[in-house]
C-alpha positions as CSV (number, residue, x, y, z in Angstrom):
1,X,0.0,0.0,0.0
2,X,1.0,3.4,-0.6
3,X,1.2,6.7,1.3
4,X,-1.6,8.3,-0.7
5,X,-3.3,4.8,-0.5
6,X,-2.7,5.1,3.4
7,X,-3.9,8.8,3.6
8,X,-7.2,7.9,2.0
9,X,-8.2,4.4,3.5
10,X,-8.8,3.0,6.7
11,X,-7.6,-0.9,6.2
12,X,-9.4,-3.5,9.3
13,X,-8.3,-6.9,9.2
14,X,-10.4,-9.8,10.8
15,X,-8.2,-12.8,11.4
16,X,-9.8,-15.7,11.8
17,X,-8.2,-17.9,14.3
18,X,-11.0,-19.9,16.0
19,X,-10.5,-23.2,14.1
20,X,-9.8,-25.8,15.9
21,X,-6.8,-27.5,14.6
22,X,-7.7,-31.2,14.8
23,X,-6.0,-32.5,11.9
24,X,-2.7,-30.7,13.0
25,X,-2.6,-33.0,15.8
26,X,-1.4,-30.5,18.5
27,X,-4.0,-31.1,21.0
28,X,-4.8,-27.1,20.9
29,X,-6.2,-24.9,18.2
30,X,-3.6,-24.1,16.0
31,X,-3.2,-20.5,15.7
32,X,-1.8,-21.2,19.3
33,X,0.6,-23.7,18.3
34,X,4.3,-22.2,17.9
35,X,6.3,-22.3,14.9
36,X,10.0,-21.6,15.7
37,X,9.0,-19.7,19.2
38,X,6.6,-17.5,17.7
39,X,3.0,-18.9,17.7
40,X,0.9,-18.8,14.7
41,X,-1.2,-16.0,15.6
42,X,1.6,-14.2,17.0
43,X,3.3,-14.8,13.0
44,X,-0.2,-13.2,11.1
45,X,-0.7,-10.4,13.4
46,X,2.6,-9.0,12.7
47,X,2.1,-9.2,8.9
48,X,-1.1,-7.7,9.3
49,X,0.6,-5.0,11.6
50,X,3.2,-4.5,9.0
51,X,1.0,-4.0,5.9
52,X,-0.7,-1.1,8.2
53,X,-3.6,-2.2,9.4
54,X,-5.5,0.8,11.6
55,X,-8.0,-2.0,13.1
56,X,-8.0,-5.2,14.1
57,X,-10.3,-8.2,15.0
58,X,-8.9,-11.6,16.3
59,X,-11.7,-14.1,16.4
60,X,-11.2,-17.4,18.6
61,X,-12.4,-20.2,20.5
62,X,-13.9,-18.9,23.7
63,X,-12.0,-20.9,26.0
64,X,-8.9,-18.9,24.3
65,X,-10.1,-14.9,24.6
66,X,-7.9,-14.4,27.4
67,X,-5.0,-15.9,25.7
68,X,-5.6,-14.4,22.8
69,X,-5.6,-11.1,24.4
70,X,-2.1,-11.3,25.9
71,X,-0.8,-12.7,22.6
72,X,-2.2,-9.0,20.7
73,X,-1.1,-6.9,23.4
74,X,1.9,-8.3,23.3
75,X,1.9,-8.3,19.5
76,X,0.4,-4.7,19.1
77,X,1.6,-3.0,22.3
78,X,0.9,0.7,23.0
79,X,0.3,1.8,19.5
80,X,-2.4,3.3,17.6
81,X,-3.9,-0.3,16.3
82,X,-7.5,-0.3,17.4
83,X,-8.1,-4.5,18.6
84,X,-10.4,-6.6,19.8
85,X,-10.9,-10.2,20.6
86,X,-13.9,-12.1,20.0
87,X,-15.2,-15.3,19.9
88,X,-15.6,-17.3,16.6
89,X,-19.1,-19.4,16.0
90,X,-19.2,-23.4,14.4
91,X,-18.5,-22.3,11.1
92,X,-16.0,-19.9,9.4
93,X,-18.8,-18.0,8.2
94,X,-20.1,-17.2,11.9
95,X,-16.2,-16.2,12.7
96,X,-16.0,-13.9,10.0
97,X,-19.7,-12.2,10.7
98,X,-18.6,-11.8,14.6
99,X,-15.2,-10.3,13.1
100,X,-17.0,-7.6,11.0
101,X,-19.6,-7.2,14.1
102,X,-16.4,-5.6,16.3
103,X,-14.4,-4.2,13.7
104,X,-14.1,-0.3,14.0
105,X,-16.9,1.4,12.2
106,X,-14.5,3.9,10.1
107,X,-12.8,1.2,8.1
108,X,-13.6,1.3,4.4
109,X,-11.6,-1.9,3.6
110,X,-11.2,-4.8,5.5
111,X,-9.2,-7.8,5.1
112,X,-10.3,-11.5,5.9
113,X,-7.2,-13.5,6.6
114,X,-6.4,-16.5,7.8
115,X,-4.4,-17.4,11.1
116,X,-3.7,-20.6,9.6
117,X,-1.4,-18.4,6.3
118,X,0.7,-17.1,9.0
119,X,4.0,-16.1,6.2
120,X,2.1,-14.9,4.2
121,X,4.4,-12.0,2.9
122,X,3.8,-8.0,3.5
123,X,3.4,-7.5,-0.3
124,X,0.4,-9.6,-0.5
125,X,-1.3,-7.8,2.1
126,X,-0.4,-4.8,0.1
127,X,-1.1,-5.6,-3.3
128,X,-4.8,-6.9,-2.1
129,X,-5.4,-3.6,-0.1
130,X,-4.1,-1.6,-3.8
131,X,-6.4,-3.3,-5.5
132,X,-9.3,-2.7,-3.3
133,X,-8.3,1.0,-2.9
134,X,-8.2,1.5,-6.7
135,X,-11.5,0.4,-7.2
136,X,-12.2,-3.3,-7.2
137,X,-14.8,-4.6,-5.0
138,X,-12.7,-7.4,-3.9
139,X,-9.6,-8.9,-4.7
140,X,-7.5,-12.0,-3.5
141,X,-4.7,-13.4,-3.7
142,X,-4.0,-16.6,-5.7
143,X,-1.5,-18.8,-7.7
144,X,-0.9,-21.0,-10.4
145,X,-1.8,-24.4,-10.7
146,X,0.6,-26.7,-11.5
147,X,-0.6,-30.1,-11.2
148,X,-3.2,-31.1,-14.0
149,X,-7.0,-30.9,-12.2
150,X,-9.6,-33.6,-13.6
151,X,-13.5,-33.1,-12.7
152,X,-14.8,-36.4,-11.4
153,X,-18.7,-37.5,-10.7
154,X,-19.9,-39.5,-7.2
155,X,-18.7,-42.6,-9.3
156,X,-14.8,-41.4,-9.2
157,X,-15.1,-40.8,-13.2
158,X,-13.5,-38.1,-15.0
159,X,-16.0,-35.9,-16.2
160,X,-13.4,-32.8,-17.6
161,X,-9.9,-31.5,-17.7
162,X,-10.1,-27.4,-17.2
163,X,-7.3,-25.2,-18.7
164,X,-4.6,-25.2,-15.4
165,X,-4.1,-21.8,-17.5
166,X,-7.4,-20.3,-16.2
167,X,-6.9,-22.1,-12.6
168,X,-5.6,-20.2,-9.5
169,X,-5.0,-21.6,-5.9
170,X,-6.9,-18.8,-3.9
171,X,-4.8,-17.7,-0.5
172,X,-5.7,-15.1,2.1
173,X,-5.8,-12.1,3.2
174,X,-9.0,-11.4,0.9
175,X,-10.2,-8.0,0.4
176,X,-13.1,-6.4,0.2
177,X,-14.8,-2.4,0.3
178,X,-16.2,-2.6,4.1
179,X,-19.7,-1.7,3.5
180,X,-19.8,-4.2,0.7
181,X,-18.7,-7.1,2.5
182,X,-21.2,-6.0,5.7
183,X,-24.1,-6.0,2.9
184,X,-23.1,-9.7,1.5
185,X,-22.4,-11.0,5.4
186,X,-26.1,-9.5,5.9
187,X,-27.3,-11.8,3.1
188,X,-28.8,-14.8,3.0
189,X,-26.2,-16.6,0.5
190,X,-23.9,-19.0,2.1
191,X,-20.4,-19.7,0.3
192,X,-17.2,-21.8,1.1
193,X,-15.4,-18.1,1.1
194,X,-15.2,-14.0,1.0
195,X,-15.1,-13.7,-2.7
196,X,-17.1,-16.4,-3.0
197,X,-20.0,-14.7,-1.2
198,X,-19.1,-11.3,-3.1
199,X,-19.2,-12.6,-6.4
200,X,-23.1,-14.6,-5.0
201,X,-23.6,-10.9,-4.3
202,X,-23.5,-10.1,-8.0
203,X,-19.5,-8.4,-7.7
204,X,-16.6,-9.0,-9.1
205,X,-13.4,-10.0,-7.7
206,X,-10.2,-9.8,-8.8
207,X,-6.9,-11.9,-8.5
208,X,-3.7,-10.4,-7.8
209,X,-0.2,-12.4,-7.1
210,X,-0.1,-14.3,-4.7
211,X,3.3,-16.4,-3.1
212,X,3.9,-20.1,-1.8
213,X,4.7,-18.6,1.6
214,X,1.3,-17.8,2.4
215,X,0.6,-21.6,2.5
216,X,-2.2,-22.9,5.0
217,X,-0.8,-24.7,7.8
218,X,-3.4,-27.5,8.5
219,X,-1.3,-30.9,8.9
220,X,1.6,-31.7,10.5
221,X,3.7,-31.9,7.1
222,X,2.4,-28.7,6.2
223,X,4.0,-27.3,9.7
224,X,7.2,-28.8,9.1
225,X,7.4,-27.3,5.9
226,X,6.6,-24.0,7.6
227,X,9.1,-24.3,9.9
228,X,11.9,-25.5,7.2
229,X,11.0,-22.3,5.5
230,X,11.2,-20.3,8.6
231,X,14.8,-21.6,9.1
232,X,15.7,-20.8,5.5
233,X,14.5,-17.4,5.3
234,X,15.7,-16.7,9.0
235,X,11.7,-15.3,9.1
């Protein structure tokens, strides 16, 4: 994001950290797990932080709040960051409404990101918030496809072979205009994700660049690829 970008646009982030982490195999939700002494959530608020967020939301289980709170003012400290903590619901979908239900009033773009994408490089948060600030009603991040991608019906059969070429691997943070997001969360349309919902809304999203660091830790192999690319990039 630039200056003039920053002089015009209040940026809030909701990150959604309320999952519960069972297939990492940690025995605690994983935004709480650590990944070379830093836990996760510790890891996305300070991208968040450092792509110049003015507001943000963590949303986690409720047995975690108080947790969570030390972790952001430890994170955040004494600056001019407006936070809260809330509690996420049984679906990402209810984490993401309660998010936007807290989130300071005078942001005109928020982000949606995910805990989980805890690399997830500064310029990524910036090129999303750019594109949202130059117009777009949304915008995400996403990524080539390398690996061929067959269709298949309940019976296992290929059905189709799309063009990789057209294909993109979606990451997070997602962003969105504030009130636009608010109106589609408001809705009754139901969607596996942000854009998805905005583009049910009758918007367009766009796709910027994403990068392999934001990667969603969710098993134990994808952590130890996380922390192999922690030790590499010193991060």
């Amino acid at each position: 994001m630039t200056d003039a970008d920053a002089v015009h646009h209040s940026v809030g982030v909701v990150l959604v950290a309320a999952g519960s982490g069972s297939r990492l195999g940690a025995g605690r939700p994983k935004a709480f797990v650590e990944l070379a002494g830093k836990t996760l959530l510790q890891r996305a608020l300070e991208g968040a932080l450092a792509a110049g967020a003015s507001a943000l939301v963590v949303v986690v289980p409720e047995d975690l709040l108080a947790e969570a709170c030390s972790v952001v003012g430890r994170a955040c400290g004494a600056g001019p960051v407006t936070t809260a903590v809330v509690p996420g619901g049984a679906e990402r979908s209810d984490s993401v409404r309660a998010g936007l239900a807290a989130l300071a009033p005078e942001c005109d773009i928020v982000l949606v990101h995910d805990a989980a994408r805890c690399l997830t490089p500064v310029g990524v948060f910036e090129r999303v918030i750019s594109a949202v600030a130059a117009g777009a009603s949304g915008a995400v991040p996403g990524i080539p496809v390398v690996d061929t991608i067959k269709t298949v019906d309940a019976r296992g059969v290929i059905t189709g072979t799309p063009d990789r070429g057209a294909l993109r691997a979606v990451q997070t943070p997602q962003g969105f205009a504030a009130d636009l997001l608010r109106a589609a969360y408001a809705s009754d349309l139901q969607a596996t994700d942000d854009a998805a919902l905005v583009e049910l809304f009758g918007h367009d999203v766009v796709v910027v660049e994403g990068d392999p660091l934001a990667l969603k830790i969710t098993t134990t192999d994808d952590l130890e690829r996380a922390r192999a690319l922690v030790a590499e990039g010193d991060r």
